[in-house]
C-alpha positions as CSV (number, residue, x, y, z in Angstrom):
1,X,81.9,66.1,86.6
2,X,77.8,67.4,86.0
3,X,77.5,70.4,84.6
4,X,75.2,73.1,86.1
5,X,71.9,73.9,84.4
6,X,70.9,77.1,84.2
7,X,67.3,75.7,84.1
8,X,67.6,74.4,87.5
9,X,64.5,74.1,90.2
10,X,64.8,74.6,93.4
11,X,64.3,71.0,94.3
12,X,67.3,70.8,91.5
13,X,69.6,73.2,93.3
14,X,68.5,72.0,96.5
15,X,69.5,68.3,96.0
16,X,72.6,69.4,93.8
17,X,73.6,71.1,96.6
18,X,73.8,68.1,99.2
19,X,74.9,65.8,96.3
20,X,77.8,68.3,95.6
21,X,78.8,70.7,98.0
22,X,81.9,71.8,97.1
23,X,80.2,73.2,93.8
24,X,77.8,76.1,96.2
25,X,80.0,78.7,94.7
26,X,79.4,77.6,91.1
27,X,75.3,77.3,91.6
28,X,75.2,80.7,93.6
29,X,77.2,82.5,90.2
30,X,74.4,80.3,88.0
31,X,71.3,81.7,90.4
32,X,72.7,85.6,90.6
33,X,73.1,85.1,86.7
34,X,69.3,84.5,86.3
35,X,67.9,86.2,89.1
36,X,65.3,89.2,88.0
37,X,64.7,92.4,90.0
38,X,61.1,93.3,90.7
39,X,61.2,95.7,88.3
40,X,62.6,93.6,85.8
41,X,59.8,91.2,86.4
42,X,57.1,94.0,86.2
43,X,58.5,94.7,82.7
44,X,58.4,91.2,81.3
45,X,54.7,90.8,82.3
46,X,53.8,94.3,81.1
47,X,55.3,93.1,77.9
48,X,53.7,89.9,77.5
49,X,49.9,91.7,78.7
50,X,50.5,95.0,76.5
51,X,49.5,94.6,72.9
52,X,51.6,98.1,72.0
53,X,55.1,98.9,70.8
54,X,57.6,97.8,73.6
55,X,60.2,100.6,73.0
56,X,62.3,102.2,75.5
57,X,59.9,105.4,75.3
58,X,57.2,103.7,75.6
59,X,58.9,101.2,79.1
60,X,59.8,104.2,79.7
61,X,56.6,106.1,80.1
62,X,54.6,103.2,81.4
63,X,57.5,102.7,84.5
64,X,58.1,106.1,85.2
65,X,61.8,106.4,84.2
66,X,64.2,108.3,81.9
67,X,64.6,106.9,78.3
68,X,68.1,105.4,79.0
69,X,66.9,103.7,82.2
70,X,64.5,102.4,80.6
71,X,66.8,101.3,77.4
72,X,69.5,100.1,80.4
73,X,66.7,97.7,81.7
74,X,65.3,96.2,77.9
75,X,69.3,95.6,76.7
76,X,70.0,93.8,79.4
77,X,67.1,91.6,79.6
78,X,67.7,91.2,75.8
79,X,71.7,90.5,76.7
80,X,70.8,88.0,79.2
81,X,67.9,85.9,77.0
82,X,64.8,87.2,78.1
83,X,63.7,89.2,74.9
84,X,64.5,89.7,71.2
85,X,64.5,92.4,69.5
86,X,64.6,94.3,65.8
87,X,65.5,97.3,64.9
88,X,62.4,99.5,64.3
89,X,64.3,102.8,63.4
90,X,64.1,106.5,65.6
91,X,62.2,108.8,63.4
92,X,65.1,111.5,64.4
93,X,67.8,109.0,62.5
94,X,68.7,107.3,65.2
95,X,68.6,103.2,66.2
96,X,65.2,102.0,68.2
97,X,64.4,98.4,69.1
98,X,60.9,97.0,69.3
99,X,61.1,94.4,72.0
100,X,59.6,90.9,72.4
101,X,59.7,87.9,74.7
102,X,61.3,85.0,74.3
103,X,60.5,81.4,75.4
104,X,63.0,82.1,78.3
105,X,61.2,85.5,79.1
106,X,57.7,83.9,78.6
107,X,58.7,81.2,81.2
108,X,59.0,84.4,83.9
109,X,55.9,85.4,83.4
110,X,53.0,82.3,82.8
């Protein structure tokens, strides 16, 4: 049995489809997997453009949102492969991550 890719294109899924039909189920769970919002998308590119820190204050300033949105949206991009990250340290003890893309995310946004 072929595995899915999760690096399909849509000539990919498209012909996977009518070579395996019973699988639709399987290829819609891989697309919703790796499917980005808008706003998801307008973050990677404002992170690969900007040459400041990519923190959640700062997404969060530049996208109009509260700090844990914008922390919601940068874990979850980082969760699902899209950036890496390192601990940069909150000057008020807490943890803060300093975002970057990676080779997935960059892919997104050429």
């Amino acid at each position: 049995m072929t595995k899915v890719s999760t690096y399909l294109t849509f000539n990919d899924v498209t012909q996977f489809i009518i070579d395996n039909p019973s699988r639709i189920s399987e290829i819609m769970e891989v697309c919703k997997e790796h499917r980005l919002t808008d706003r998801e998308l307008a973050i990677l590119k404002y992170i690969h453009t900007s040459f400041q820190e990519h923190t959640s204050p700062s997404i969060a300033k530049r996208f109009d949102l509260s700090i844990q949105a914008s922390s919601n949206y940068l874990t979850n991009l980082f969760k699902r492969g899209y950036l890496m990250r390192r601990d940069v340290g909150d000057p008020s003890g807490g943890i803060m991550f300093e975002y970057e893309l990676t080779h997935k995310g960059f892919k997104y946004v050429k």
